[in-house]
Each structure stands twice: as structure tokens, then as C-alpha cells.
N, C-alpha and C positions, 0 to 999 in steps of 0.2 A: 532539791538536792543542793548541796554546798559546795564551794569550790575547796581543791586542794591544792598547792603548790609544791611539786619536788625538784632539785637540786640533784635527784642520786646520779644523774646522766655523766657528774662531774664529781667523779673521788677523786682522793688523796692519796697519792703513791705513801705505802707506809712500810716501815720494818718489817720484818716475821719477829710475832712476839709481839708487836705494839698493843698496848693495853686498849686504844680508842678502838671501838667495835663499828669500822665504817661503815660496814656493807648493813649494817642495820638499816641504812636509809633504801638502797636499793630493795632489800626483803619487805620492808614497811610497805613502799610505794605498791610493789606488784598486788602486798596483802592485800592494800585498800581497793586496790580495781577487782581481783579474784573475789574478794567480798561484798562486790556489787556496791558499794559506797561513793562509788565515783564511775563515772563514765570517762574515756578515754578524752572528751572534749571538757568535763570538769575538772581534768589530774594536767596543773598548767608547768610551763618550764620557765621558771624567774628569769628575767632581764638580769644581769648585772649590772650594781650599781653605780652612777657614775662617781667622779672623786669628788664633787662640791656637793651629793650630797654625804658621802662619808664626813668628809671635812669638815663639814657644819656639828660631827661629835668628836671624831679625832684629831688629835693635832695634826699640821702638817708635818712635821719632822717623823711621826711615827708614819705615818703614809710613807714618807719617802724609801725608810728603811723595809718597811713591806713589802713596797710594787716592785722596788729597785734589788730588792733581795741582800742590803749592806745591816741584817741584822746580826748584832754579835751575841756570839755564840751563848754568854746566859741568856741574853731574852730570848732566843729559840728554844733553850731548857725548860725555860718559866712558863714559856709558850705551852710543850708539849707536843708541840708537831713540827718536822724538818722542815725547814724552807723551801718552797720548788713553787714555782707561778703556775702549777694547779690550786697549790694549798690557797691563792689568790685570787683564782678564778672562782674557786668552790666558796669560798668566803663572802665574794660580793654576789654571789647568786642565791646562796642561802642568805642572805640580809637583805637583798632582794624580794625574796619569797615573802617574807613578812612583811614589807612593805606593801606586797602586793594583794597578802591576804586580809593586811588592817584595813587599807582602803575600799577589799570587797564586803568584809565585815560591814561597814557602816551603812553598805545597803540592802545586804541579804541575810544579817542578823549577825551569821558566823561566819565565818572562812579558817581555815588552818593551813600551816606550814609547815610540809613532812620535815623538819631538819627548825634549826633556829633557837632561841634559848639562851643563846651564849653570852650571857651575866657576867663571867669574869673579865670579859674584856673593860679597860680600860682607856680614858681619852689618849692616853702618853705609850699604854701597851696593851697588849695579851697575856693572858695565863690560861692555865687551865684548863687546854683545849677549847678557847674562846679567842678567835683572832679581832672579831669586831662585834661590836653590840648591836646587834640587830634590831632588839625591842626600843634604846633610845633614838637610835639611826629614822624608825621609822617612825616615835613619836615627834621627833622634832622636827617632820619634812611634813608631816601631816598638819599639824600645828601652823606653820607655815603658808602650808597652801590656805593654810584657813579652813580646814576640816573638820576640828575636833579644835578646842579651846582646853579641855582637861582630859587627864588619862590615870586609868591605875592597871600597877602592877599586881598582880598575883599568883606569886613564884610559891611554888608546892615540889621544886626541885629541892632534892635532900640537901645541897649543899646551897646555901647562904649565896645570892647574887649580889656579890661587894661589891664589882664593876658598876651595876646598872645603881646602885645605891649610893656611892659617890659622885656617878654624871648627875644623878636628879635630886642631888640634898638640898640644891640652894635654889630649885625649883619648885613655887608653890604648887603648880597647878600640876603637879603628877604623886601621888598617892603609894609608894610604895611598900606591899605588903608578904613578908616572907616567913613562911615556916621550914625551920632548918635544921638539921642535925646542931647539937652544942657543940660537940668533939669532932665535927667531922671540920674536912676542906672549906672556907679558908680556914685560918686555925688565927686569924687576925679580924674580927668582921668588922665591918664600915656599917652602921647605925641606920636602918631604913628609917621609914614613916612609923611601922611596928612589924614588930619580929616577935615572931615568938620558938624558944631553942628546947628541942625534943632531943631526950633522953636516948643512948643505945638503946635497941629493944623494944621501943614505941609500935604500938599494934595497932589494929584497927581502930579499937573501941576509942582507945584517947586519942586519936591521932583526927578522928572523925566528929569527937566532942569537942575536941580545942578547935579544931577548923566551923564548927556549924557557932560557937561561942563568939568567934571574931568576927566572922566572914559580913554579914550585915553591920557591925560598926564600921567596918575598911568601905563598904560600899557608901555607907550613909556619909563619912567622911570625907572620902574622896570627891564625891560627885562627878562621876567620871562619865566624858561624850563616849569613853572606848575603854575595854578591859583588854590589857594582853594576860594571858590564862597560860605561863608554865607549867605544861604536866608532866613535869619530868616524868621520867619511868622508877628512878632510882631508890625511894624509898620502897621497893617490893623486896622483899626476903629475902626473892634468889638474886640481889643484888651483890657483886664483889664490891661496891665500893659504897654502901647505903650505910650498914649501919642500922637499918630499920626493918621492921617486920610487916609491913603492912602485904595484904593477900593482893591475891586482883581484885577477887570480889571489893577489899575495902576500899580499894585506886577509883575503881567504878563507880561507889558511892562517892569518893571523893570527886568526882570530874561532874558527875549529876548535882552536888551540890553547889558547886561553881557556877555551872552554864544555867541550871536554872535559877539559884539566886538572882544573876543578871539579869535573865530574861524577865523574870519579876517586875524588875521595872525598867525595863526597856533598855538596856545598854548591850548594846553588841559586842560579840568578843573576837577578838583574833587569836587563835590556841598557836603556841609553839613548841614543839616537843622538851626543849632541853635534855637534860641527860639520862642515859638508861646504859647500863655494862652490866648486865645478867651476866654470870657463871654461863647460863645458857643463853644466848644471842636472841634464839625463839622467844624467851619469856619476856625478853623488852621489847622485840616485838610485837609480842601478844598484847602488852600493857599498852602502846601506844595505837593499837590497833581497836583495842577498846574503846580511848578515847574518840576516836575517829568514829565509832559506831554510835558512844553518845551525842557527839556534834551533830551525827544526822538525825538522831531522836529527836534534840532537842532545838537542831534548828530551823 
């Protein structure tokens, strides 16, 4: 059985009307114990992280405007979520999470992190409902400790992770690989390792032929000690913000040929949800609750 890590114990006071669908983490997490996938002793609650190892990806100056709450008011726009030292708390515990699920990863194949994903973050800021990078946050702590020497990315979030593809452009040893809406969010993209940009409307069949086309060169490429696996939710259909058509059924293929790709030749992965805003709240938690059922297949 694999470990999980949730964050839902710490939401984000939000508007009425706010677009971000928080309590999806809280519904996720219950799904995955109601679904037998986790035992109450495998569903763990993240440490928050401390500030040297943020700061080893963010600058200081943007640290200070976060913890301190002195952000002016466009980067709280650009951010997407009000300032309040929850949004702080919830932040370093879901970057947290994935740190804590990469380094279970390396010894019990898989680990995953109910919450995590947030690619748009930047070393100087946040957008996009992304306050901090979590995926570089905890490759370059892992790196560090001497863990992993190389890592790939592979983000299947609809929308383009320009954040984590500008921290790791002028790094050899991490492999970034993303398939993304053309027309969607950013609508400016930062240049991975390889990208490949899906048309409105993209359905299972090409969305599953482009990814099974690529997916073994990024691996062969990379030569990665550690895969972080974005599954987002948000190219499914009943997504408001996707832009894409793909089923669940196709999401499921998609996630079975990731974790088993890897598992192939031996590289463990750390899954992190990224984004999901279903029209219906249920259907992006169905989608990421799937994932969670293939990690235990297949780890």
C-alpha cells in the first residue's frame, strides 16, 4: 500500500463565487480512505516547510512580501487568492506534502500528494493559483541531500507549467516535459525541455497517441533518479477551464501509461494533483481519485 499526503486539514478562507474549488482536497482525501486506498496511518499530514528550504527556490524578497503579508495588491491579482497567513500555512504544507511524498517515492516505488502541482509559481512570484513551486522546492532539497542526482518532469496539467520551466531551464539535470492546451493559460509560455500544444477539442485517441509517441523519448532523455507525474484533472470535458475533451476512461489510460512507463525501468514517481475545476466539483474528484487507484495498482 502507498503513502498519501493531505494538507485538506488547512483551507483557504475564500470569497463566495471564488473560481478555485478548495474543498476538492478535503472530498479527495475522505474519497481515498472511503475507498480503501489508504489506511488512516498511510493518509499523512505534511510538516510545513521551513523558509531555507523555500529560499533555496524563491527569492528572499518574495518570501518576505508573503510571510509578512506586504503584497501589493496586482501580485495578489496575478496570485488569485487573498492574502491571509492561512493562504501561508496551506502553502508550505502542501509543498511540504511533496517533498515528503518524493522522498517516500524513492523507496516504496510511488507516493502521492492529495494537493501540489503548482507550476505557475515563480522564483520572484505567484500566479495562477500557484503560491510556491512545490515540484522544484522539493527537487532541489532532494538533490541536495544527495538523494537523486537527476529528475523529470511530466506535467499532463492542461495548462503549460511556465513557473517550474523557467526555475529548471538553465538546469541540466531535470528533464522538463509538458503537454498543454495552445490557447489556454499562460497565454505567454516559457520553453520546457519539450512541449507539446493540444488543440481545443483534443480527445482521447490523439491526446493518448501524442503522449504514448513522446513519453519513452522524455524518459530515455531525461534519465531521471525520480519522475514528478502532474495529473492534473483539468483536461477532462466537464472541465470549466480545460478546453479539452478527454473522458475519464482516457485520464486512466493516461496515468497507467505514465506510472507504468516508469515502473519499466525502474524510476519511482511522486504523483501531484495539479489542477482540476470540474463544472461539477465530484468529476475532478473522481478524476484524481482514479489516479490514486492506479498508484495503487501499479505501485
Amino acid at each position: 500500500m502507498i503513502s498519501f499526503w493531505s494538507s485538506a486539514r488547512f483551507p483557504v478562507p475564500l470569497p463566495e463565487g471564488h473560481r478555485f474549488p478548495i474543498a476538492k482536497y478535503t472530498l479527495l482525501r475522505d474519497a481515498v480512505l472511503s475507498a480503501g486506498l489508504a489506511t488512516p496511518e498511510r493518509m499523512h499530514e505534511p510538516e510545513p516547510l521551513p523558509a531555507d528550504v523555500v529560499r533555496a527556490t524563491h527569492d528572499a524578497a518574495y518570501w518576505d512580501r508573503l510571510t509578512q503579508g506586504t503584497m501589493p495588491a496586482a501580485e495578489v491579482r496575478r496570485l488569485g487568492f487573498p492574502w491571509s497567513p492561512a493562504l501561508v500555512e496551506r502553502s508550505l504544507r502542501a509543498a511540504g506534502g511533496t517533498l515528503a511524498a518524493a522522498d517516500a517515492a524513492l523507496t516504496d516505488g510511488v507516493a502521492m500528494n492529495l494537493a501540489g502541482g503548482t507550476h505557475h509559481a515563480f522564483a520572484t512570484h505567484g500566479e495562477g493559483f500557484c503560491v510556491l513551486n512545490d515540484v522544484v522546492i522539493a527537487w532541489r532539497a532532494l538533490r541536495r541531500a544527495g538523494r537523486i542526482a537527476r529528475a523529470a518532469v511530466i506535467d499532463l496539467d492542461v495548462h503549460q507549467g511556465n513557473g517550474t520551466h523557467a526555475l529548471c531551464a538553465d538546469d541540466p539535470d531535470i528533464f522538463t516535459f509538458s503537454m498543454h492546451g495552445r490557447r489556454n493559460y499562460p497565454f505567454r509560455k516559457v520553453a520546457g525541455s519539450s512541449d507539446v500544444e493540444l488543440e481545443d477539442g483534443t480527445g482521447d485517441g490523439e491526446y493518448l497517441d501524442l503522449l504514448t509517441a513522446h513519453l519513452s523519448g522524455v524518459l530515455r532523455q531525461a534519465r531521471p533518479d525520480l519522475v514528478f507525474y502532474l495529473a492534473g484533472a483539468d483536461p477532462h470535458e466537464g472541465d470549466s477551464l480545460g478546453r479539452l475533451a478527454l473522458t475519464f476512461d482516457g485520464l486512466q489510460r493516461r496515468d497507467r501509461l505514465v506510472l507504468e512507463a516508469s515502473r519499466a525501468i525502474g524510476v519511482p514517481v511522486c504523483i501531484v494533483i495539479a489542477g482540476g475545476y470540474g463544472r461539477d466539483v465530484r468529476d475532478t474528484v473522481q478524476v484524481h481519485l482514479n489516479t490514486a487507484r492506479i498508484a495503487c495498482d501499479t505501485g
